[in-house]
C-alpha positions as CSV (number, residue, x, y, z in Angstrom):
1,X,139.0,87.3,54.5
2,X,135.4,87.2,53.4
3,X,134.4,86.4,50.0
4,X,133.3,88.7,47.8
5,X,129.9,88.5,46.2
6,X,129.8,88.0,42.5
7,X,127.0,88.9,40.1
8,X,126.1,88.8,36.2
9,X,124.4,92.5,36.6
10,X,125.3,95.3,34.0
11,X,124.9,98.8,35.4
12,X,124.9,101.1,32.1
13,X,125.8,105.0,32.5
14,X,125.1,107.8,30.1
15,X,124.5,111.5,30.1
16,X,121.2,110.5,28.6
17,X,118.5,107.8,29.1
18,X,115.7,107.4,26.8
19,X,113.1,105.1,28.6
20,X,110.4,106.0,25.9
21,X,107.5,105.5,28.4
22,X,108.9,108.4,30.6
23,X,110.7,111.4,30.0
24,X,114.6,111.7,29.2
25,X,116.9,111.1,32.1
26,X,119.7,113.5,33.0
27,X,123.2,111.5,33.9
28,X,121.2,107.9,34.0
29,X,121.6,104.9,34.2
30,X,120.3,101.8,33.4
31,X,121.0,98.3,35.3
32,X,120.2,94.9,34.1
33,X,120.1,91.7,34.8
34,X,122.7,88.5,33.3
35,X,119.7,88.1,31.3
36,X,119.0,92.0,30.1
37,X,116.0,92.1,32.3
38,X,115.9,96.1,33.5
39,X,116.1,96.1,37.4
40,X,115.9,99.8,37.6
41,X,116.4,102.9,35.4
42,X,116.8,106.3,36.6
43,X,119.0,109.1,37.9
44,X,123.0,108.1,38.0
45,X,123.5,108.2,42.0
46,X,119.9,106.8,42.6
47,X,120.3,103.5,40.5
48,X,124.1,102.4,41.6
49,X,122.7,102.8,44.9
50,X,120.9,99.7,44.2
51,X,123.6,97.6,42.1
52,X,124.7,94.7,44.1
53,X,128.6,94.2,44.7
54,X,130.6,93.1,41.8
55,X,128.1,94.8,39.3
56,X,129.7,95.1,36.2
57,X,129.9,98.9,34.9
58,X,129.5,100.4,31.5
59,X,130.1,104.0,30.7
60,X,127.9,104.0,27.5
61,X,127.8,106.8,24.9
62,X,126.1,110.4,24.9
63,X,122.3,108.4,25.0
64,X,121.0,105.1,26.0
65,X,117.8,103.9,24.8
66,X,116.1,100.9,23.7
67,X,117.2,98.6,20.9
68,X,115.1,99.9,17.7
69,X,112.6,97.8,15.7
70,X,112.7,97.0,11.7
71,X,109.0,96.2,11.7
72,X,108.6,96.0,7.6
73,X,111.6,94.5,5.1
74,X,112.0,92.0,2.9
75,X,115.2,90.5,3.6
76,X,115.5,88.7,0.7
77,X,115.6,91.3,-1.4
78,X,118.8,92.9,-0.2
79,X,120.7,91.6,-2.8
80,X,118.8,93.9,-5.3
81,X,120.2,97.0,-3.7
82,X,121.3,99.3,-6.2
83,X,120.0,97.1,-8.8
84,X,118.7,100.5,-10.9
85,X,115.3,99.6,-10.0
86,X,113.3,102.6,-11.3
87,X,113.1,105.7,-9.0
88,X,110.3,108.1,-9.1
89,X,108.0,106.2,-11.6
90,X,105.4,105.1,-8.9
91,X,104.7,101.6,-7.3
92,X,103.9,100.0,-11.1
93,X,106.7,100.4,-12.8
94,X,109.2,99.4,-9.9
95,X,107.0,96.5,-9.1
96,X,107.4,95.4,-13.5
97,X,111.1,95.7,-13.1
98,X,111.4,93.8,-9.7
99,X,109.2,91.3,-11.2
100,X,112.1,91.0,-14.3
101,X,115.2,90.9,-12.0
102,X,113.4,88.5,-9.2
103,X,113.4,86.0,-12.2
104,X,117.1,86.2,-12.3
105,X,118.3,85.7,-8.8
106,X,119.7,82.7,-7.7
107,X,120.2,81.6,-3.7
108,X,124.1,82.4,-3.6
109,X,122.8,85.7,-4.4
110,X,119.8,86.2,-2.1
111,X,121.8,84.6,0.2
112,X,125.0,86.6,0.5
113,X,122.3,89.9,0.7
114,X,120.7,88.8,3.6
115,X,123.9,87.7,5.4
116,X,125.4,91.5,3.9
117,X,121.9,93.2,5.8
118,X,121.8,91.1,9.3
119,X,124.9,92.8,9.9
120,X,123.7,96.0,8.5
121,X,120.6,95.8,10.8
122,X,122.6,95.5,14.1
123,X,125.3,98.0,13.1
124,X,122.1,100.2,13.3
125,X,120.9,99.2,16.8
126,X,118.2,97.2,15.5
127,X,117.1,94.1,17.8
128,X,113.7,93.3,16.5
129,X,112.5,92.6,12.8
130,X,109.3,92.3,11.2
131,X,110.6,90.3,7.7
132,X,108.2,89.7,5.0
133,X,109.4,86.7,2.8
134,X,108.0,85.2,-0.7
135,X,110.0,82.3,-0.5
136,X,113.1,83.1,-2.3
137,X,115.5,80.4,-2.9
138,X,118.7,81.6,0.0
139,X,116.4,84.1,1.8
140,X,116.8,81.5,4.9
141,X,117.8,83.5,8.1
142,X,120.2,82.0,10.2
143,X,119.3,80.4,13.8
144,X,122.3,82.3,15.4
145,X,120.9,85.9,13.7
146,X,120.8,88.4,17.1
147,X,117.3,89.0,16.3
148,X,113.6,88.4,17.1
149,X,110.3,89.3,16.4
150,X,108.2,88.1,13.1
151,X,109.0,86.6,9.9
152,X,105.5,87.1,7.7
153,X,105.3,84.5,4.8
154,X,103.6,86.0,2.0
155,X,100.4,85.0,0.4
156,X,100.4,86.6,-3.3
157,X,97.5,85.1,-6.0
158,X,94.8,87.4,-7.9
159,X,92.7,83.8,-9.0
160,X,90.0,83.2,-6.6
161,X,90.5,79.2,-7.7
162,X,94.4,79.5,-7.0
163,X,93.1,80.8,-3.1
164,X,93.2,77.4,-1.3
165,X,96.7,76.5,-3.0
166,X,98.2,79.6,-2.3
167,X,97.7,79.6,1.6
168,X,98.4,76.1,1.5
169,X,102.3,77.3,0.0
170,X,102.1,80.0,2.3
171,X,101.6,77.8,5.3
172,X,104.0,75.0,4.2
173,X,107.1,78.0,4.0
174,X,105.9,79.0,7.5
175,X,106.1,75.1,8.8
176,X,109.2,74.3,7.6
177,X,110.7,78.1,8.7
178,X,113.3,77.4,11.2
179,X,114.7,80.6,12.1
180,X,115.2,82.5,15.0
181,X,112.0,85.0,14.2
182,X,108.2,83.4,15.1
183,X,106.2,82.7,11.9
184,X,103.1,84.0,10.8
185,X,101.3,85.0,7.4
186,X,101.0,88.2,5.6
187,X,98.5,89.1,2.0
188,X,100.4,90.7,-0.5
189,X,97.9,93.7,-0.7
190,X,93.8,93.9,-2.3
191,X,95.4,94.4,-5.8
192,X,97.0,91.0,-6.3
193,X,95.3,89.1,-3.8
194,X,91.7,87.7,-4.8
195,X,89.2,88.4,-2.1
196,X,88.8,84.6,-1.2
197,X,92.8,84.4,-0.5
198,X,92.7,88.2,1.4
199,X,89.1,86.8,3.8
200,X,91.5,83.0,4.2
201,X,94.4,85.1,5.5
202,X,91.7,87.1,7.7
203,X,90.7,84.1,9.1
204,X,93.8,82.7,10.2
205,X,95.1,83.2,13.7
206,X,97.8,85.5,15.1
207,X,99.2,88.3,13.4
208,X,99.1,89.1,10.0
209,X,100.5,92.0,7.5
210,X,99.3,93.6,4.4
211,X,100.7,95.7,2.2
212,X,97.9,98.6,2.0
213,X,97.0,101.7,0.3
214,X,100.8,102.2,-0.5
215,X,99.6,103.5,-4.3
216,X,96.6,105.6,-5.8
217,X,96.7,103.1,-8.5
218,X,95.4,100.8,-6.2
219,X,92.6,102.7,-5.2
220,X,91.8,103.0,-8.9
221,X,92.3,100.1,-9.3
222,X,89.2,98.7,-6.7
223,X,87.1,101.6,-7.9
224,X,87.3,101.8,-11.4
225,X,88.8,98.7,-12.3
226,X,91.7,100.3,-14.7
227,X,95.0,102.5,-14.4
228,X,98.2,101.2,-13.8
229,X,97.4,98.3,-11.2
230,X,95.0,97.1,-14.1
231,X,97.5,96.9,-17.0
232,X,100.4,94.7,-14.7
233,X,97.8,92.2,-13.9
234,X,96.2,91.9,-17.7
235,X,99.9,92.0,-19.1
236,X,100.4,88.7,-16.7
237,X,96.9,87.4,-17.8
238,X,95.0,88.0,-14.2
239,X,91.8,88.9,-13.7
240,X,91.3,92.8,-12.3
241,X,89.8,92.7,-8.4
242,X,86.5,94.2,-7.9
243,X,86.5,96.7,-4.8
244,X,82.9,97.6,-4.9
245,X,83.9,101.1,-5.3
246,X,85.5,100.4,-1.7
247,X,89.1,102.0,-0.8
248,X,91.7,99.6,-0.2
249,X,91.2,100.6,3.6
250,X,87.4,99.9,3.7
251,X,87.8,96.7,2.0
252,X,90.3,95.2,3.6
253,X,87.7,96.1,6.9
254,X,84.9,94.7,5.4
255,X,86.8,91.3,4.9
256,X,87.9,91.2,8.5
257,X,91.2,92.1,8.0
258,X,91.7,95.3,10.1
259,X,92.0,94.1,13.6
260,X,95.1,94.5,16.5
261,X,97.0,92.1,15.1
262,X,97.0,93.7,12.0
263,X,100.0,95.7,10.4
264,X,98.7,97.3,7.8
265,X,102.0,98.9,5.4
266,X,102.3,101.9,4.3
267,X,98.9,103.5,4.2
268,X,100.3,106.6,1.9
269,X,96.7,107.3,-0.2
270,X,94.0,107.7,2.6
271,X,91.3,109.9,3.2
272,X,89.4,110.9,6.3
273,X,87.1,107.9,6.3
274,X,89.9,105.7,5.9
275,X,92.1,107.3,8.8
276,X,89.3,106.8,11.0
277,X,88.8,103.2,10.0
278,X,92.2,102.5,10.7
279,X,92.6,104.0,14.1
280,X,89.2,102.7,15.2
281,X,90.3,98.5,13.6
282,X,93.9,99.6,16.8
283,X,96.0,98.2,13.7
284,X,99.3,99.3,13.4
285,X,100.0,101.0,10.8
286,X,103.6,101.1,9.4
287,X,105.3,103.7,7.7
288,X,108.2,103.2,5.1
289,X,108.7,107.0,4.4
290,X,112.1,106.6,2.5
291,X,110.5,104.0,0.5
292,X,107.9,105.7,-0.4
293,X,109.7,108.8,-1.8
294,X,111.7,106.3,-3.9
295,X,109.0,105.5,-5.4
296,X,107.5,108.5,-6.2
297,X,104.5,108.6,-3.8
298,X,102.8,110.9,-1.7
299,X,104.0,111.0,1.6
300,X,101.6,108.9,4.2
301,X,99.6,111.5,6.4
302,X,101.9,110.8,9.5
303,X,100.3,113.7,11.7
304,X,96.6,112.9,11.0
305,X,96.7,109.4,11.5
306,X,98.8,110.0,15.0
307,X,95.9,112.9,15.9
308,X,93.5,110.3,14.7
309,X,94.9,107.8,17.6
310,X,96.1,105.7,14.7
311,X,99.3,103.0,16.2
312,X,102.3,104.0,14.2
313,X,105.7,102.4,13.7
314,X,108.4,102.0,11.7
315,X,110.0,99.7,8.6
316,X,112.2,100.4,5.9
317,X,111.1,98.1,3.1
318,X,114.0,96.6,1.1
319,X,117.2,97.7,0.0
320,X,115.6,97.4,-3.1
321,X,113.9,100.8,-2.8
322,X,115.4,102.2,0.4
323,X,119.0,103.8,1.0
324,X,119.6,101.7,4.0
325,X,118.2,99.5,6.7
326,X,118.4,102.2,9.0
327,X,115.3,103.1,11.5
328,X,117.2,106.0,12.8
329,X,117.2,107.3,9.7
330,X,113.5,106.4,9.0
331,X,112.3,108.2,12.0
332,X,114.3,111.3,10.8
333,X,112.0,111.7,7.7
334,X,108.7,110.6,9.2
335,X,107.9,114.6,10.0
336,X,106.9,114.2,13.0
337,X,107.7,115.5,16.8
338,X,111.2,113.7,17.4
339,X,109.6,112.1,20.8
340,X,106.7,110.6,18.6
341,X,109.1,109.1,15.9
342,X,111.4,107.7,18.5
343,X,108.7,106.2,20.4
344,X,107.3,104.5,16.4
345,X,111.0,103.2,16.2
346,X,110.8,101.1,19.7
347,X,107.9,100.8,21.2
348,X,105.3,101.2,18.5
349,X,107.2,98.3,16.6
350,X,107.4,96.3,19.8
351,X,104.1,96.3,20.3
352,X,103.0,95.4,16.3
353,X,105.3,92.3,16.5
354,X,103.5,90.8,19.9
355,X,106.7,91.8,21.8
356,X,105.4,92.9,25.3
357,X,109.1,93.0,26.8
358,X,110.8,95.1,24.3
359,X,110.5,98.7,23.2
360,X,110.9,101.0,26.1
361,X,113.6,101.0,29.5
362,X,111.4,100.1,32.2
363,X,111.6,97.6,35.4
364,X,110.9,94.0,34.1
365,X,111.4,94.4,30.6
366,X,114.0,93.4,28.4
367,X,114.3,95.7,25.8
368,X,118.0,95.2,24.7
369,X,120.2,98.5,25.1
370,X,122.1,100.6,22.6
371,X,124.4,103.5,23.1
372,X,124.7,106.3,20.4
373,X,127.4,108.3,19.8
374,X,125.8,111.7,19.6
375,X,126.5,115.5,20.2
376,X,123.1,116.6,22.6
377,X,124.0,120.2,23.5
378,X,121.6,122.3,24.5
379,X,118.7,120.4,22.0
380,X,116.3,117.6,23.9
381,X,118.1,114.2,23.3
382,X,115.5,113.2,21.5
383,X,115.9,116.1,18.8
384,X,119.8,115.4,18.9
385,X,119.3,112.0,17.3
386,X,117.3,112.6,14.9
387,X,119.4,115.3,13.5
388,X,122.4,113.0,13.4
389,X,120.6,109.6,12.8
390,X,124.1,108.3,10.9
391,X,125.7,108.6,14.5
392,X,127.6,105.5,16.0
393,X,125.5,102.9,17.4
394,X,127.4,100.3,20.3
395,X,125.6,97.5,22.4
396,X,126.7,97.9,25.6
């Protein structure tokens, strides 16, 4: 009797494939390696043709496609979740209140969230993360979390003297950071960080992330010197930032801190000039839309920075002013073409986080697979999903 020949390949089959980089497949399939590396993705009959004996078959949901990316949260902030943070009231006054029940926490607390949102995060067919993190007491994430990507320790100091010590804190967190995600170092945003902190963090290598234009306080703020941004920092006895009459976007340019490696967050008050800045600098700029509404805000001009060649993708900021952790649902409310939102929830994110292998289904890469449980019909896959982004999400 001859022996049969074994192998660790997965061959995944759907009535949909979503490779991202290509259009939807008809009856696909997917099949991977013991290690998730994609040895060939295409119709059905084509790619078991190529599956070795004793492949291992899956018979996924309606539509495979790539695991999604998280590329902007604050973990340790989950536990504030329907914390009655103020909604509607603009960046400010939810910033005040945060600042009042941040004070309170303590790291059973922030701990138990974070634990409570890692599971929330792969229940929504999320394998990548961009985490921002202050340093909270319990905002540790586990080794054995399923996840990769970039954990951004924040830099946060308006006192030019206080520049040096600041990065120095921001850089110690990072050091002793022994999660699963790679480390780097993120600037609050230009209306609490002085300019000699924002042109440090500029300097630094690797990716960096910035909180950006998310307010027209802000703007005010750099331009006039008063409004809302003005009377937080002179209630906490810090001095106000002078802009130059810049916007947030041309300043954080002119102190080097537009560049590819840059996510630049939210991005809801831009003009023209500053759209063009942005797409020119190739930064990636991500869009929280739930967020945002929370909050109050405009929404961020999705279409003209995507016809400006502006980089999108995708975050949903904290449970502390978003309804979930979900990207699905993120990419439902972006307003734009369901293809284009889909491909800022995978590969856009992928490629803001450094991770070359992830994001799409294509030979060689390892994006992770997820299955979704959703009706397609006569409607583009694409187009399905987004109109049912609460649908069932399984790893295969």
């Amino acid at each position: 009797m001859s022996a049969v020949a074994t192998t660790s390949a997965t061959l995944v089959e759907a009535p949909w494939v979503l490779p991202i980089v290509r259009p939807p497949i008809e009856d696909g399939a997917v099949l991977v390696d013991g290690e998730g590396v994609v040895l060939a993705v295409g119709r059905r009959r084509d790619v078991r043709a190529r599956a070795p004996l004793g492949t291992r078959r899956v018979f996924a949901g309606d539509v495979v496609l790539p695991a999604l990316v998280n590329a902007h949260l604050h973990l340790e902030l989950s536990c504030l979740a329907r914390a009655g943070l103020p909604r509607g009231e603009g960046l400010v006054a939810w910033v005040r209140a945060l600042i009042a029940k941040r004070a309170s926490l303590d790291a059973a607390s922030v701990s138990a969230g974070l634990g409570a949102a890692l599971d929330e995060l792969r229940a929504a067919g999320i394998g990548a993360l961009g985490d921002v993190t202050s340093g909270l007491a319990g905002g540790e994430i586990p080794t054995s979390a399923p996840f990769e990507g970039l954990r951004f320790h924040e830099a946060l100091g308006a006192r030019p003297e206080d520049a040096e010590r600041v990065l120095a804190d921001a850089r110690g967190r990072a050091a002793r950071d022994a999660g699963p995600l790679r480390v780097a170092l993120a600037a609050h945003s230009p209306a609490t960080c002085s300019e000699p902190l924002l042109r440090a963090i500029a300097e630094t290598p690797g990716p960096i992330s910035l909180h950006l234009a998310e307010d027209p306080a802000e703007r005010r703020l750099l331009a006039q010197g008063d409004g809302a941004w003005a009377s937080l920092l002179a209630e906490r006895s810090l001095p106000v930032p002078s802009g130059g009459g810049l916007s947030p976007v041309a300043l954080a340019v002119r102190l080097g801190l537009l560049s590819e490696r840059t996510l630049a967050v939210h991005c809801v008050d831009v003009d023209e000039a500053d759209i063009a800045i942005l797409a020119r600098s190739r930064a990636t700029v991500l869009l929280c839309p739930r967020s945002n509404h929370f909050l109050g805000l405009p929404a961020a001009p999705a279409a003209a920075l995507l016809a400006a060649g502006a980089r999108l993708a995708l975050g949903t900021d904290s449970l502390a002013s978003s309804p979930s952790l979900s990207i699905l649902e993120e990419a439902a409310a972006l307003g734009l073409p369901a293809a284009r939102s889909l491909e800022a929830a995978t590969l856009g994110g992928a490629h803001a986080l450094g991770l070359a292998h992830r994001g799409a289904i294509a030979s060689g890469l390892r994006p992770g697979l997820i299955a979704l449980d959703v009706v397609v019909g006569r409607r583009r896959p694409e187009e399905a999903i987004l109109e049912q982004p609460r649908a069932e999400v399984t790893w295969p």
